[in-house]
PDB file of N, CA, C and O in Angstrom:
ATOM      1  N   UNK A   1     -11.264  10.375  -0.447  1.00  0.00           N
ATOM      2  CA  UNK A   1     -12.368  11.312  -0.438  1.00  0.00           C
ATOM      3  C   UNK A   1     -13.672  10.517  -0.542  1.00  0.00           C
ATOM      4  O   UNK A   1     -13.829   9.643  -1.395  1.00  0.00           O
ATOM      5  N   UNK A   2     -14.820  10.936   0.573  1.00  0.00           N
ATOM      6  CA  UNK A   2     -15.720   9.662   0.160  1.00  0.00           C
ATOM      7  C   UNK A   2     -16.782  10.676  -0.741  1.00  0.00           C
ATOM      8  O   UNK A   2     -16.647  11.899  -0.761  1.00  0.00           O
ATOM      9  N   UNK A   3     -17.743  10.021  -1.399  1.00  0.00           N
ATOM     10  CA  UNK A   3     -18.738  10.705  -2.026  1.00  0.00           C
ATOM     11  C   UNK A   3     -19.988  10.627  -1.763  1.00  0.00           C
ATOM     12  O   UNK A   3     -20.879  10.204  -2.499  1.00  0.00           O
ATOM     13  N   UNK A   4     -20.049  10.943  -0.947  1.00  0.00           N
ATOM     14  CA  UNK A   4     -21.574  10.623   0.144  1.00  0.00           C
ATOM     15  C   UNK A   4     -22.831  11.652   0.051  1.00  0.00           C
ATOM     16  O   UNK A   4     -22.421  12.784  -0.207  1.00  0.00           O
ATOM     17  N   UNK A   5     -23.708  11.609   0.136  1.00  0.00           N
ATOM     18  CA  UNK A   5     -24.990  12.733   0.535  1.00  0.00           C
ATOM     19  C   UNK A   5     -26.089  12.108   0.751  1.00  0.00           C
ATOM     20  O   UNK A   5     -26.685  11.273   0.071  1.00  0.00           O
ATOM     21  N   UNK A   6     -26.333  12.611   1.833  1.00  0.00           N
ATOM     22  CA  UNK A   6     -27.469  11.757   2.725  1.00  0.00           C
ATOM     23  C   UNK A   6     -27.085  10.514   2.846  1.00  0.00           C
ATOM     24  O   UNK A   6     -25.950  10.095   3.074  1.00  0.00           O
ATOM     25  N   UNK A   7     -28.575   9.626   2.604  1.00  0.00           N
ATOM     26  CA  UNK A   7     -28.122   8.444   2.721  1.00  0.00           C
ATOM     27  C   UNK A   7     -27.401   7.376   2.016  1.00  0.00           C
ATOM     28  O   UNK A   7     -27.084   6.201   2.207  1.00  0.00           O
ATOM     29  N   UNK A   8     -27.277   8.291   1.115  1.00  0.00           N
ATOM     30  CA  UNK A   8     -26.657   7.579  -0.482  1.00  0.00           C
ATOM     31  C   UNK A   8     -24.981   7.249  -0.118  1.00  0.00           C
ATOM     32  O   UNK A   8     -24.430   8.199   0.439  1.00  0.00           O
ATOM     33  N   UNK A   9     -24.138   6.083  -0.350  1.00  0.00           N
ATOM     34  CA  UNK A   9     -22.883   6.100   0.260  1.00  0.00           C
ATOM     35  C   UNK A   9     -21.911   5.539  -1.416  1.00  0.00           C
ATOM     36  O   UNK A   9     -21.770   4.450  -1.973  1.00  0.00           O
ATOM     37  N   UNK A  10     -21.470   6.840  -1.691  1.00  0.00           N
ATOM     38  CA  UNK A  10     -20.441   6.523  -3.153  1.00  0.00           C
ATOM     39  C   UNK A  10     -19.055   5.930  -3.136  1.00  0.00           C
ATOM     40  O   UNK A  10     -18.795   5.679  -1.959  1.00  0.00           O
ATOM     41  N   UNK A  11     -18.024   5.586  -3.941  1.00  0.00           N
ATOM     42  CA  UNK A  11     -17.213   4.859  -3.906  1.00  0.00           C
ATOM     43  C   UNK A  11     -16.192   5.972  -3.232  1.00  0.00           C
ATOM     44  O   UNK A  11     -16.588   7.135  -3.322  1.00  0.00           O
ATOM     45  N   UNK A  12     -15.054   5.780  -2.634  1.00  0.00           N
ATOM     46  CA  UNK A  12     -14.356   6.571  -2.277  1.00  0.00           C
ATOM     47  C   UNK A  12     -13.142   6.476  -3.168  1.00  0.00           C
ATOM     48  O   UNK A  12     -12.887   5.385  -3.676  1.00  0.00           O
ATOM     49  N   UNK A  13     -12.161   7.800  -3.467  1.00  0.00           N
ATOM     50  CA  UNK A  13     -11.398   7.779  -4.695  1.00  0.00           C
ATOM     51  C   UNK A  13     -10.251   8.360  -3.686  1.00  0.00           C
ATOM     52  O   UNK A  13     -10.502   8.903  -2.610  1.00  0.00           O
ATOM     53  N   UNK A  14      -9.047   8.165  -4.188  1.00  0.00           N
ATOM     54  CA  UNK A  14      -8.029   9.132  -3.997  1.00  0.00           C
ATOM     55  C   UNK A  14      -7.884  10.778  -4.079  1.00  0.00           C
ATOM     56  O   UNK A  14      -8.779  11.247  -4.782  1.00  0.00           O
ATOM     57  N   UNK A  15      -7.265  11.464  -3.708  1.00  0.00           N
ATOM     58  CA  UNK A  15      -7.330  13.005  -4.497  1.00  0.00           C
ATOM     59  C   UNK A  15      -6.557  13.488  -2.967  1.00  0.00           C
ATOM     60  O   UNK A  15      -6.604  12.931  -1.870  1.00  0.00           O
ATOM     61  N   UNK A  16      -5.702  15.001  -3.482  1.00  0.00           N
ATOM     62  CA  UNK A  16      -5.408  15.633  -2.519  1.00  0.00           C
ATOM     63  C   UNK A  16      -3.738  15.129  -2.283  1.00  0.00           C
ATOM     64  O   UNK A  16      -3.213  14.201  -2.899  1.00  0.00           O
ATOM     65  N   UNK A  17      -3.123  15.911  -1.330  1.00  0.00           N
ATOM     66  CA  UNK A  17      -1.248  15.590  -1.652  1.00  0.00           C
ATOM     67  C   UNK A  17      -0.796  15.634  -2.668  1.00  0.00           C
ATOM     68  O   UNK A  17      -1.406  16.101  -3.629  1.00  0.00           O
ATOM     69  N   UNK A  18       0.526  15.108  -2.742  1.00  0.00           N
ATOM     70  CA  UNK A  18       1.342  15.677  -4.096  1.00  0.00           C
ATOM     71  C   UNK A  18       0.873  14.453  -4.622  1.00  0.00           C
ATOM     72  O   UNK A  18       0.779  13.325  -4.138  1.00  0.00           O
ATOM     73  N   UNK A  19       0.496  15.122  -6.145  1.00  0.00           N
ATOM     74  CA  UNK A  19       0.587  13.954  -7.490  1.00  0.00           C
ATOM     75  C   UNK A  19       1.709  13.481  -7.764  1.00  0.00           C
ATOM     76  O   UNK A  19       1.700  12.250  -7.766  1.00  0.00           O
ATOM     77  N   UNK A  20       2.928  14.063  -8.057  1.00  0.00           N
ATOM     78  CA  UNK A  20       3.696  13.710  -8.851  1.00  0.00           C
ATOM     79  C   UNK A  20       4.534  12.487  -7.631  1.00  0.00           C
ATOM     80  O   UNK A  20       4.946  11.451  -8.151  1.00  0.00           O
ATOM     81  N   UNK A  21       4.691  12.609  -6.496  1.00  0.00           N
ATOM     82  CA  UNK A  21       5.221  11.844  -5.270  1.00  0.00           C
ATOM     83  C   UNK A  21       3.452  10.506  -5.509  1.00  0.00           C
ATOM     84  O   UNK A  21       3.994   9.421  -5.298  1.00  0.00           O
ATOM     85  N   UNK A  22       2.652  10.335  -5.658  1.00  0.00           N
ATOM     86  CA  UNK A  22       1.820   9.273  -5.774  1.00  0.00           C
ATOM     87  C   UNK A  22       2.094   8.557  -6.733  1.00  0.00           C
ATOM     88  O   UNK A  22       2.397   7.364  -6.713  1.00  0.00           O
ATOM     89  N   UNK A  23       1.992   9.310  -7.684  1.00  0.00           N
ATOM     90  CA  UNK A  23       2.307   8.521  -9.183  1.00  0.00           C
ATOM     91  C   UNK A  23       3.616   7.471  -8.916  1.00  0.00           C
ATOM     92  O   UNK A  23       3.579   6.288  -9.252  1.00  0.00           O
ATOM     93  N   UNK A  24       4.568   7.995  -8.373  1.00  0.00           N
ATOM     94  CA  UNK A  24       5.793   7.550  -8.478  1.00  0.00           C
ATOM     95  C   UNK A  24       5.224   6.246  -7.432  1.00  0.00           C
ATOM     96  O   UNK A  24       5.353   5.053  -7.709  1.00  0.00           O
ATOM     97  N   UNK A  25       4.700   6.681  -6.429  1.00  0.00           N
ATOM     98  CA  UNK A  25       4.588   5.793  -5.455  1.00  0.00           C
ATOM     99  C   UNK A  25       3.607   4.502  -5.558  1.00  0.00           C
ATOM    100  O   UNK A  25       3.695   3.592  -4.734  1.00  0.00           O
ATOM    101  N   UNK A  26       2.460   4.476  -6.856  1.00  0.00           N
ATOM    102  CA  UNK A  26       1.716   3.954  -7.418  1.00  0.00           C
ATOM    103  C   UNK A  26       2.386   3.079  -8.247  1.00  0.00           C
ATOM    104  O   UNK A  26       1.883   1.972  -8.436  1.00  0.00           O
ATOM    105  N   UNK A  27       3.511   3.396  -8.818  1.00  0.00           N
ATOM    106  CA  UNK A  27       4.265   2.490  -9.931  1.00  0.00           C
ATOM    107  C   UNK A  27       5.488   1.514  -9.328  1.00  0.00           C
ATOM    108  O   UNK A  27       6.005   0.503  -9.805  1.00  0.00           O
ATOM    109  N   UNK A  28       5.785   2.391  -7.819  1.00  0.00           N
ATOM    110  CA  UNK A  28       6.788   1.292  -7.190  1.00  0.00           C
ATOM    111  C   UNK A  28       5.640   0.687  -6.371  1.00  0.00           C
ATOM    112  O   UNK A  28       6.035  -0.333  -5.806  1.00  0.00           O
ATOM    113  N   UNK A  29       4.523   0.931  -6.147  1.00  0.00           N
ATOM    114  CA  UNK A  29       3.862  -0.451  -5.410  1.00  0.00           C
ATOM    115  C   UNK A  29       3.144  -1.623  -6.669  1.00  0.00           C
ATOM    116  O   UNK A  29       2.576  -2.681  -6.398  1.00  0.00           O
ATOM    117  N   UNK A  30       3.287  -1.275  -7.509  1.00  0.00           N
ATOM    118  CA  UNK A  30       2.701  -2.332  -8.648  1.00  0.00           C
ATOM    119  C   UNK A  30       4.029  -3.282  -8.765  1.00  0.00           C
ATOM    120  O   UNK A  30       4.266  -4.454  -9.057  1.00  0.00           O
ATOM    121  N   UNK A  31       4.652  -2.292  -8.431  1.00  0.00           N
ATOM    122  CA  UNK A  31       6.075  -3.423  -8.748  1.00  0.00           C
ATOM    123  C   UNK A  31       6.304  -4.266  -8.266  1.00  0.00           C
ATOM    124  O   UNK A  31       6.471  -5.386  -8.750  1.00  0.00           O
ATOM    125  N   UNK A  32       6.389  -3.834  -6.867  1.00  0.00           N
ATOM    126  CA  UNK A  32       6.653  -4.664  -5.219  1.00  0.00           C
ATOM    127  C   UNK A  32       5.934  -5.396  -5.105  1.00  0.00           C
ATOM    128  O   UNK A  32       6.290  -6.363  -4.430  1.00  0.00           O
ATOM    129  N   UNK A  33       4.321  -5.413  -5.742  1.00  0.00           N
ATOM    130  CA  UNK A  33       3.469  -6.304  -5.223  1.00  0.00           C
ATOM    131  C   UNK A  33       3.721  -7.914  -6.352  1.00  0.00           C
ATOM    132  O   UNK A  33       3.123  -8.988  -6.293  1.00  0.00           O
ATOM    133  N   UNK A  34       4.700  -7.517  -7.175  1.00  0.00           N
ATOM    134  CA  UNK A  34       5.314  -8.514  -8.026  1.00  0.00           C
ATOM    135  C   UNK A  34       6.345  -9.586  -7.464  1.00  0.00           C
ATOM    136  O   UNK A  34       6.486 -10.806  -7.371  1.00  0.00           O
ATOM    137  N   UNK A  35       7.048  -8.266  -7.112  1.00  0.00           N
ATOM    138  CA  UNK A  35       8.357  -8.907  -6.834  1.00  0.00           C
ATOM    139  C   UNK A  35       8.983  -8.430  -5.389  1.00  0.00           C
ATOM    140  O   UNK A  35      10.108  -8.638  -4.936  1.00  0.00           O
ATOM    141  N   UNK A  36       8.205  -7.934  -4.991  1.00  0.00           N
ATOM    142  CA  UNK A  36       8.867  -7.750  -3.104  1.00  0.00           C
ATOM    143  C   UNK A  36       8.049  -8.933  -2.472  1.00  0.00           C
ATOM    144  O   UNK A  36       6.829  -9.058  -2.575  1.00  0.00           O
ATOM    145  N   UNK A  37       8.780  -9.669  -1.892  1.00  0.00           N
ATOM    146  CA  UNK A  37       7.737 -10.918  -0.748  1.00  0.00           C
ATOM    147  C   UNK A  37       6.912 -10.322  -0.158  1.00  0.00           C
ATOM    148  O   UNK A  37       5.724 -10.552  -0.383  1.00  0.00           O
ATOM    149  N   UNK A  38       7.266  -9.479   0.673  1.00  0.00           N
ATOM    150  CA  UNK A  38       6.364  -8.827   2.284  1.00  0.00           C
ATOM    151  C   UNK A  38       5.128  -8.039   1.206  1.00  0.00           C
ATOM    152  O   UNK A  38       4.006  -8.546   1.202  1.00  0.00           O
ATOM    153  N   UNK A  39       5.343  -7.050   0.497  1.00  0.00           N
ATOM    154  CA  UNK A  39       3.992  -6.536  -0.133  1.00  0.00           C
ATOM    155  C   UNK A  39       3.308  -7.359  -0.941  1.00  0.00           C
ATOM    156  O   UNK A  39       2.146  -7.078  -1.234  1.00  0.00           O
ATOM    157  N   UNK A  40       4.029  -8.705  -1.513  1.00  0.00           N
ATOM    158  CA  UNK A  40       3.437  -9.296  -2.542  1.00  0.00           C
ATOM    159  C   UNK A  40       2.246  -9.933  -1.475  1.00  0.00           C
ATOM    160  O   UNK A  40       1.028  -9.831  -1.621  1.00  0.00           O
ATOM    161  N   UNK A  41       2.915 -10.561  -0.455  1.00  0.00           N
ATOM    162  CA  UNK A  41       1.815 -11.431   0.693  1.00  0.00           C
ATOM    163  C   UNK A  41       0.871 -10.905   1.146  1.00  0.00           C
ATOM    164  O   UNK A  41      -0.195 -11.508   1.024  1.00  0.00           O
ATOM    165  N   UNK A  42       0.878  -9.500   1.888  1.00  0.00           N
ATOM    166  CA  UNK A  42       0.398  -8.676   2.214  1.00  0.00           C
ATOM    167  C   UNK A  42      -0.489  -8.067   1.372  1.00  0.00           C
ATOM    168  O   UNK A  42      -1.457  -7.601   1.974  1.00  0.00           O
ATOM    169  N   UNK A  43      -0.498  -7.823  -0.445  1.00  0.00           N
ATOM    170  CA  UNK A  43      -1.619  -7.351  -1.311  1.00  0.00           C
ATOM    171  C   UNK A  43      -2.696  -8.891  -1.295  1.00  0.00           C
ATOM    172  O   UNK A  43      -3.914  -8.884  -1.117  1.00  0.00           O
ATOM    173  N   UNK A  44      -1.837 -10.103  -1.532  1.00  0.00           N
ATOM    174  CA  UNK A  44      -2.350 -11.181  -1.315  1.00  0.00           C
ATOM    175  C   UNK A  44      -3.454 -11.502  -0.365  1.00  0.00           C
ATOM    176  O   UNK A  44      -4.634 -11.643  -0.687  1.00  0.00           O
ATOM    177  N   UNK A  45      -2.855 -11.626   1.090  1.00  0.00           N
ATOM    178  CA  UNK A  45      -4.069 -11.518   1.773  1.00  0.00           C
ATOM    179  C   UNK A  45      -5.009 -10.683   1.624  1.00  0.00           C
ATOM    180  O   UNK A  45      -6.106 -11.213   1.804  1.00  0.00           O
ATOM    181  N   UNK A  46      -5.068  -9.226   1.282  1.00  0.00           N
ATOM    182  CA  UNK A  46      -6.361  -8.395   1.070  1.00  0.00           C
ATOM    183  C   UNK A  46      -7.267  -8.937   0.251  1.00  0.00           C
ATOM    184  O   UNK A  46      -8.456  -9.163   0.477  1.00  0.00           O
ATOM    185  N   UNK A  47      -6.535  -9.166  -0.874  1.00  0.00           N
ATOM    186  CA  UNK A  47      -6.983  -9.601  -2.282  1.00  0.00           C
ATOM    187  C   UNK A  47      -8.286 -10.857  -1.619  1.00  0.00           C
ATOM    188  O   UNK A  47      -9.510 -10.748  -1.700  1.00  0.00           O
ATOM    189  N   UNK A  48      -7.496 -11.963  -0.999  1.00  0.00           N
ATOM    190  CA  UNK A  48      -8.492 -13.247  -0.212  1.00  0.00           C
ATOM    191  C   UNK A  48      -9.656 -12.928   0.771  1.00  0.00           C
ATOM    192  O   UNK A  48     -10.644 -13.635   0.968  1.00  0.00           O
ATOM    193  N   UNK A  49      -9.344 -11.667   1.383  1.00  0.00           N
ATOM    194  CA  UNK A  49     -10.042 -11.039   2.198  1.00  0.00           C
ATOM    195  C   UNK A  49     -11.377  -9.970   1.554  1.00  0.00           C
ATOM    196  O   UNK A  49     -12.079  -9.095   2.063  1.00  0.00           O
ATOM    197  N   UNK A  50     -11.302 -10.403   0.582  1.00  0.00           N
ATOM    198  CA  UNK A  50     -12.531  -9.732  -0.671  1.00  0.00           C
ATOM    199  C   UNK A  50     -12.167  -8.139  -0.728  1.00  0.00           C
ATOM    200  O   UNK A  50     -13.142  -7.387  -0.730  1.00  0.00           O
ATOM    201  N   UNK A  51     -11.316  -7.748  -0.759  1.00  0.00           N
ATOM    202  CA  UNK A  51     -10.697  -6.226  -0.825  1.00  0.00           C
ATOM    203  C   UNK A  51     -10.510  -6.342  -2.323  1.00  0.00           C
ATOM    204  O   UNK A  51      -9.861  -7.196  -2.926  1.00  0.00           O
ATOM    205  N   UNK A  52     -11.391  -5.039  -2.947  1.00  0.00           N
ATOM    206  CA  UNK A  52     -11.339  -4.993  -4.253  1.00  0.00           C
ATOM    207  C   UNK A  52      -9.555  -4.784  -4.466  1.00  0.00           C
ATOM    208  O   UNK A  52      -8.804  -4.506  -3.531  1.00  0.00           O
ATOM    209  N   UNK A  53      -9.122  -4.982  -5.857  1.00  0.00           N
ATOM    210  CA  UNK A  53      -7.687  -4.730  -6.080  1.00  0.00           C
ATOM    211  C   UNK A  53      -7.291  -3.555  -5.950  1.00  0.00           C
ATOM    212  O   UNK A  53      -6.276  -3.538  -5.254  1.00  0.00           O
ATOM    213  N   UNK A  54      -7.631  -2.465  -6.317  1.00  0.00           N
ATOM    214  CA  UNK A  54      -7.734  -1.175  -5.915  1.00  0.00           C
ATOM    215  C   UNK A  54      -7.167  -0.516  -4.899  1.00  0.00           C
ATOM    216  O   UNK A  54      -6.270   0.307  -4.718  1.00  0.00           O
ATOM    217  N   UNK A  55      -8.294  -1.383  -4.030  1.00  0.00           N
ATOM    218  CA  UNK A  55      -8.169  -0.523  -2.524  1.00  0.00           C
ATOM    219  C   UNK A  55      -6.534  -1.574  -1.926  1.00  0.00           C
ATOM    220  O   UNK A  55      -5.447  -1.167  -1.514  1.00  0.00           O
ATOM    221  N   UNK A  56      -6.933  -2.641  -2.088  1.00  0.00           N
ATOM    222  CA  UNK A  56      -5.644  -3.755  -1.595  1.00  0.00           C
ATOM    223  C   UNK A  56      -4.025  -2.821  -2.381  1.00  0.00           C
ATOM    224  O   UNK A  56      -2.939  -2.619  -1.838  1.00  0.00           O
ATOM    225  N   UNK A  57      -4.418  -2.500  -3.567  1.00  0.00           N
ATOM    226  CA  UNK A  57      -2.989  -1.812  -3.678  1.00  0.00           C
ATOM    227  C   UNK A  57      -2.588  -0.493  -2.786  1.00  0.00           C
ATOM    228  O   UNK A  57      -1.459  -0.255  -2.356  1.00  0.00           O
ATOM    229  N   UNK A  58      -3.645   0.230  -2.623  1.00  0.00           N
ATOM    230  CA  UNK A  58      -3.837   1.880  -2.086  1.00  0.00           C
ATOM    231  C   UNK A  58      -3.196   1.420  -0.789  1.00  0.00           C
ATOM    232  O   UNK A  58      -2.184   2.045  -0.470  1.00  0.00           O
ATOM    233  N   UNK A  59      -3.654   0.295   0.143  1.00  0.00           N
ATOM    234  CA  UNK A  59      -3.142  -0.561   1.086  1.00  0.00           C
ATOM    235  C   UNK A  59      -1.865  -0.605   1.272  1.00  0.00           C
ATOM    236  O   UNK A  59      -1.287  -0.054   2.209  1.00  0.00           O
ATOM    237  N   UNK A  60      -1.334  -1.270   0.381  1.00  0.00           N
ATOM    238  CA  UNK A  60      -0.389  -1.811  -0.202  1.00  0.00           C
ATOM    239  C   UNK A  60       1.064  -0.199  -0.073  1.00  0.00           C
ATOM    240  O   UNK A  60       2.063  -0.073   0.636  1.00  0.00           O
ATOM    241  N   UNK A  61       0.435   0.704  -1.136  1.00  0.00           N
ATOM    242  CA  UNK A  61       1.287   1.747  -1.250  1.00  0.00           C
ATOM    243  C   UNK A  61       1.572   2.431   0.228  1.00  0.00           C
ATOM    244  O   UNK A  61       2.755   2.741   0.365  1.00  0.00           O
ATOM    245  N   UNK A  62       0.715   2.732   1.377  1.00  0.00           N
ATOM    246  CA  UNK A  62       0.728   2.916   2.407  1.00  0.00           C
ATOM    247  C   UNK A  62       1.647   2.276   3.077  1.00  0.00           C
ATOM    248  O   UNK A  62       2.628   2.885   3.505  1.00  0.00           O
ATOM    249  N   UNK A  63       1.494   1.063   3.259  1.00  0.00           N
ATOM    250  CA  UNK A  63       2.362  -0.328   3.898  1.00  0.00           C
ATOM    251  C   UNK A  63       3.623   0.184   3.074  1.00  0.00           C
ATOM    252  O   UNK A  63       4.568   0.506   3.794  1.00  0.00           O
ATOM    253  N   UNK A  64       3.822   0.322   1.704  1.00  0.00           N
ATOM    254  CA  UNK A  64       5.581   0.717   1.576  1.00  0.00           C
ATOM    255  C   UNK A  64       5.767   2.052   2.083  1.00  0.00           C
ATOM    256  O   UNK A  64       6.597   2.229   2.975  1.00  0.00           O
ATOM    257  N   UNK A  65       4.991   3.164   1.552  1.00  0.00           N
ATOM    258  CA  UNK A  65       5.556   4.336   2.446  1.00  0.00           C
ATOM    259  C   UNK A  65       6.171   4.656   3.163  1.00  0.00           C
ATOM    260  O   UNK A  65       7.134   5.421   3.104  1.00  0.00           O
ATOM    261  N   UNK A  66       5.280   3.596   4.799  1.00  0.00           N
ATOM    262  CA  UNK A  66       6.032   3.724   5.864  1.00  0.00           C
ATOM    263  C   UNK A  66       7.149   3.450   6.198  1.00  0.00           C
ATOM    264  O   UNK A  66       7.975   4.102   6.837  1.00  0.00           O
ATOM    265  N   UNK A  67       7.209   1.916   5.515  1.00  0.00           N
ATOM    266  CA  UNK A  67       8.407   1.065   5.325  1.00  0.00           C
ATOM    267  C   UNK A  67       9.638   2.029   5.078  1.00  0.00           C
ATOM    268  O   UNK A  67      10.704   2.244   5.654  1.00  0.00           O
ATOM    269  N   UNK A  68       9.008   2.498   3.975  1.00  0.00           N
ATOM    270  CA  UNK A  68      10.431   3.652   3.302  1.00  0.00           C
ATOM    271  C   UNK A  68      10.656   4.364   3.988  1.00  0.00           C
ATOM    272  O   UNK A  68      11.854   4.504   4.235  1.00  0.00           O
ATOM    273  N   UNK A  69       9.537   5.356   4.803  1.00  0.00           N
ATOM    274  CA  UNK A  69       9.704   6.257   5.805  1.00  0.00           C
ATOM    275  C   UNK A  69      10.795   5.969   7.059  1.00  0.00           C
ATOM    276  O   UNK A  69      11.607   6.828   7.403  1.00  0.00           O
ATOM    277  N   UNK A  70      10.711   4.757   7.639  1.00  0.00           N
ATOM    278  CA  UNK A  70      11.270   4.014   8.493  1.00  0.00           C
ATOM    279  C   UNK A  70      12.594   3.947   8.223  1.00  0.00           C
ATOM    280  O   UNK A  70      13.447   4.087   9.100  1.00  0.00           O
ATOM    281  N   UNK A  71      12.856   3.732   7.005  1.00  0.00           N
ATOM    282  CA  UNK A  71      14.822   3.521   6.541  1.00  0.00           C
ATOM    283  C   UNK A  71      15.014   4.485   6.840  1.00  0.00           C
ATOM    284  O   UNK A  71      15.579   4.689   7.915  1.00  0.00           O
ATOM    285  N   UNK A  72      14.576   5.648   5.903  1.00  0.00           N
ATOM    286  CA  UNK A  72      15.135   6.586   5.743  1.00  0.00           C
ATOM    287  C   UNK A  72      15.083   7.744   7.093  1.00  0.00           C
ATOM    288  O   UNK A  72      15.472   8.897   6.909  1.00  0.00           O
ATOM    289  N   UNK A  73      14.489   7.223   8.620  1.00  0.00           N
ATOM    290  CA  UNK A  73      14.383   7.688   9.600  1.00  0.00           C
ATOM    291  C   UNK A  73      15.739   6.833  10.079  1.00  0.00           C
ATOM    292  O   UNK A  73      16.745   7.475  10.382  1.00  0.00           O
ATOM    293  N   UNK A  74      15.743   6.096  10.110  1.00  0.00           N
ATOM    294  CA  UNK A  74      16.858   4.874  10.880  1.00  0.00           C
ATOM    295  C   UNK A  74      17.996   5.246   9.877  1.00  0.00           C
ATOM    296  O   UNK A  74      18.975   4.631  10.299  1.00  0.00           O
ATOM    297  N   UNK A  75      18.281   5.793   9.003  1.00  0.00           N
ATOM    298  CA  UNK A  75      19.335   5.629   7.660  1.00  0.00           C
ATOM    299  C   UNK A  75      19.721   3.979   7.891  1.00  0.00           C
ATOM    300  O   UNK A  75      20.667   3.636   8.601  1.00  0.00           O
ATOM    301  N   UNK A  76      18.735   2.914   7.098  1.00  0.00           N
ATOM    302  CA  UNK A  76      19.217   1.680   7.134  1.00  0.00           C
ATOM    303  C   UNK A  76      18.459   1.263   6.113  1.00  0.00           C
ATOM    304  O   UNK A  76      17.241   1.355   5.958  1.00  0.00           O
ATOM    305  N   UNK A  77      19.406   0.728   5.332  1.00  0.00           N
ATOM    306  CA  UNK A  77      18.882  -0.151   4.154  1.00  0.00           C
ATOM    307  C   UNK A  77      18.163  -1.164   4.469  1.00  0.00           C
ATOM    308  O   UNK A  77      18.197  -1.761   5.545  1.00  0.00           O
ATOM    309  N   UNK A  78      17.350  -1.445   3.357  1.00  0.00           N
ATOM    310  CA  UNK A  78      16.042  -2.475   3.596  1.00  0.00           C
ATOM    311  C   UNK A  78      16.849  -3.809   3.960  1.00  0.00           C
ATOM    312  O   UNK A  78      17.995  -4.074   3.598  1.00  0.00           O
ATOM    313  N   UNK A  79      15.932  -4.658   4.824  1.00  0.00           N
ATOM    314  CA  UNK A  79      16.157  -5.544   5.478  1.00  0.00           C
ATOM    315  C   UNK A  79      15.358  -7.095   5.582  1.00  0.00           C
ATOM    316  O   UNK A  79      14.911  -7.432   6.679  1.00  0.00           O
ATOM    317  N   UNK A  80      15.261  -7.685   4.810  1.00  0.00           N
ATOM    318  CA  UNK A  80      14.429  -8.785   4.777  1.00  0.00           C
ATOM    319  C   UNK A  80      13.770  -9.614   6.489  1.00  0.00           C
ATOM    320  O   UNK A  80      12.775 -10.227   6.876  1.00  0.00           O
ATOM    321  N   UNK A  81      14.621  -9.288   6.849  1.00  0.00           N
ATOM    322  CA  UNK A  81      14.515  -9.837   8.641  1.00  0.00           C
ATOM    323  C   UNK A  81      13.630  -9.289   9.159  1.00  0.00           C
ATOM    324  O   UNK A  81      12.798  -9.814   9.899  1.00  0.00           O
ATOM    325  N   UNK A  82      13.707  -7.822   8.745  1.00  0.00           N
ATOM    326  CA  UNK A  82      12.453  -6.639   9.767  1.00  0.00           C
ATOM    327  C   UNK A  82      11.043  -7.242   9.273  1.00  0.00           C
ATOM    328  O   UNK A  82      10.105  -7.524  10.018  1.00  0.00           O
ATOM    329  N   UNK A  83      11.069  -7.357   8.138  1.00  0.00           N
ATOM    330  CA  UNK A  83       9.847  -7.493   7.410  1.00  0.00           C
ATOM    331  C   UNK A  83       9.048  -8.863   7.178  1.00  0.00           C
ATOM    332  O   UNK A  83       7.881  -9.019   6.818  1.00  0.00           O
ATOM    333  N   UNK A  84      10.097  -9.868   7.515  1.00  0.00           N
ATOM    334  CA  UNK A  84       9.378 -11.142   7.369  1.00  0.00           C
ATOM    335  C   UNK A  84       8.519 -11.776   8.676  1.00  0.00           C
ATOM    336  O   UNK A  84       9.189 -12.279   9.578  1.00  0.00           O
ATOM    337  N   UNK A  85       7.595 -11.767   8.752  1.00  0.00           N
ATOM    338  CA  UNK A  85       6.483 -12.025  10.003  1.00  0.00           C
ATOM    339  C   UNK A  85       5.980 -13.604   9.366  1.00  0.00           C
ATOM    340  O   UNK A  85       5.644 -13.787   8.196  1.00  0.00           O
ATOM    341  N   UNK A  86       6.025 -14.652  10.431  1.00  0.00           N
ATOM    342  CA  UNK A  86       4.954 -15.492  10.231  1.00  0.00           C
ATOM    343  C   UNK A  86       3.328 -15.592  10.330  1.00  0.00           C
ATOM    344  O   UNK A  86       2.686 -16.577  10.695  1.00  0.00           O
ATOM    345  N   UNK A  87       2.684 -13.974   9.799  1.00  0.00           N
ATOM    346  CA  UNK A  87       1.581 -14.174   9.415  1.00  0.00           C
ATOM    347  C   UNK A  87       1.355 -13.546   8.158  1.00  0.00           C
ATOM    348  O   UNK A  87       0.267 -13.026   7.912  1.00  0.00           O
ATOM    349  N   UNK A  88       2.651 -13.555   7.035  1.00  0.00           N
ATOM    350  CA  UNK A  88       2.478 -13.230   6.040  1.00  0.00           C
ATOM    351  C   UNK A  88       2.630 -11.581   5.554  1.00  0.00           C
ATOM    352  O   UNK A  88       3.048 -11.224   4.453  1.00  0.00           O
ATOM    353  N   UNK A  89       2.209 -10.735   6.592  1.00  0.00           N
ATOM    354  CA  UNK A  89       2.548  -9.358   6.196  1.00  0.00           C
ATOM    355  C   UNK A  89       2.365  -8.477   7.254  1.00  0.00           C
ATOM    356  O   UNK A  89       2.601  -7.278   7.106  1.00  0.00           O
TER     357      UNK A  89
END
């Protein structure tokens, strides 16, 4: 949601969709960005790329979403092969 009027340009926040499906999804991307390679690299580069931590996780939770979205479209368990790219994420 951004917080804008006129020319004035405010920070933009989350809000809107299910809470209780974010929350959950907020606590498995803190995780991943620990201990999963592909999101850990991937929050990494944002992080280098001057992306406040914040937004690099919000990033981050998106990038697993889909990921998850994707198995559970394919019914196929996660796969280290799909996900490992030589440019890090």
């Amino acid at each position: 949601m951004a917080n804008d009027s006129g020319a004035s340009k405010g920070r933009r926040r989350i809000q809107g969709g299910r809470f209780d499906v974010r929350r959950v999804l907020y606590m498995a991307t803190l995780t991943a960005c620990r201990a999963n390679p592909v999101i850990k690299a991937f929050y990494e580069r944002l992080i280098a790329a001057g992306k406040l931590p914040k937004v690099a996780l919000v990033a981050c939770m998106r990038k697993l979403l889909t990921m998850l979205n994707a198995m559970v479209r394919s019914n196929k368990p996660w796969d280290n092969s799909l996900h490992n790219s030589p440019l890090g994420a």
